[in-house]
C-alpha positions in Angstrom: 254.1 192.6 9.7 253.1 191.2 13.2 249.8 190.6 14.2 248.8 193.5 17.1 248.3 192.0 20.5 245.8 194.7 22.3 245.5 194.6 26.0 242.9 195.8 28.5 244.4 198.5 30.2 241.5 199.7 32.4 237.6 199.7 32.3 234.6 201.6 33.5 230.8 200.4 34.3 228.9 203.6 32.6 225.6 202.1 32.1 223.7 198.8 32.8 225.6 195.9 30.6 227.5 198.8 29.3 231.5 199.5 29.5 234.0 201.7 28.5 237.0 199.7 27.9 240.7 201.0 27.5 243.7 199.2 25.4 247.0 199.3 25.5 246.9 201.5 22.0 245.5 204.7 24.2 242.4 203.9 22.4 239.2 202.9 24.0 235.4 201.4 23.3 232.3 202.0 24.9 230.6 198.2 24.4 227.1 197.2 25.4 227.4 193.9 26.4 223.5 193.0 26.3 223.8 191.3 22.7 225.8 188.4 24.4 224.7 187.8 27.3 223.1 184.5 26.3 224.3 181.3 26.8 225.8 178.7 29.8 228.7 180.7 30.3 227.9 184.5 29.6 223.6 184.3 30.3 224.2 184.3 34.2 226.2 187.9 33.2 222.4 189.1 32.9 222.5 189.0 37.1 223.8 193.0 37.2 225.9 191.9 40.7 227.5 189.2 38.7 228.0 191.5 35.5 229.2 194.3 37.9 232.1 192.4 39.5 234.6 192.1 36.3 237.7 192.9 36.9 240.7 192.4 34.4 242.8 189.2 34.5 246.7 190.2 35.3 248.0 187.3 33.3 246.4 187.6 29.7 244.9 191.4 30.4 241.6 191.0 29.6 238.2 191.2 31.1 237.0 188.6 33.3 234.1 187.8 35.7 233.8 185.5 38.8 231.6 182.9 36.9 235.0 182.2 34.7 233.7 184.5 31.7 236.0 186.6 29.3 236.6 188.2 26.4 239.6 188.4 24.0 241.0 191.5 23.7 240.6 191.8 20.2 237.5 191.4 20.0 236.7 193.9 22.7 239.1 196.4 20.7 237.4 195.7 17.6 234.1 195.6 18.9 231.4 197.5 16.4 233.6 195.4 13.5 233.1 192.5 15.0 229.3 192.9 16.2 227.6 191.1 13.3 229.7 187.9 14.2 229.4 188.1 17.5 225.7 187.9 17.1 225.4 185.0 14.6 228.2 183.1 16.8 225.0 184.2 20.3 222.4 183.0 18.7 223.7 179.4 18.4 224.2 179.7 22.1 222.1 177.4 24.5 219.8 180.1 26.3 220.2 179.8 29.8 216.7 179.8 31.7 216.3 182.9 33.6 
């Protein structure tokens, strides 16, 4: 059995730090990005112009922002399953001074 490869298919800002995020699966997650935005790479996301401009990368279909942030698919698919580690794995990020 192959491992699913899940795509970004299209996404919507609903809420501050907040998306609804389609996959190639017809299936979609509505992900509050607050919890991570820690960090070198992903803190400066906290800048709601910055967070606002993502876009999805043609090439690997994913979500992407200006600053060189993204997020595997996978994880974005698999979101609320994958929360716990995704916190654990943010607060061993360097917080980035506001």
């Amino acid at each position: 059995m192959g491992h699913k490869i899940f795509r970004v298919t299209s996404f919507e800002v609903v809420a501050p730090y907040r998306l609804n995020v389609s996959f190639n699966d017809e299936t979609s997650q509505q992900i509050d990005l607050r919890p991570i935005l820690e960090g070198e790479l992903f803190g400066p996301l906290r800048d709601l112009k910055l967070f606002n401009s993502v876009s999805i990368d043609p090439e690997v279909h994913t979500l992407v922002w200006p600053n060189g942030a993204d997020l595997d698919p996978a994880m974005l698919h698999d979101w609320n399953d994958n929360l716990a580690a995704i916190r654990s794995s943010v607060a061993k990020w360097e917080t980035v001074p506001a």
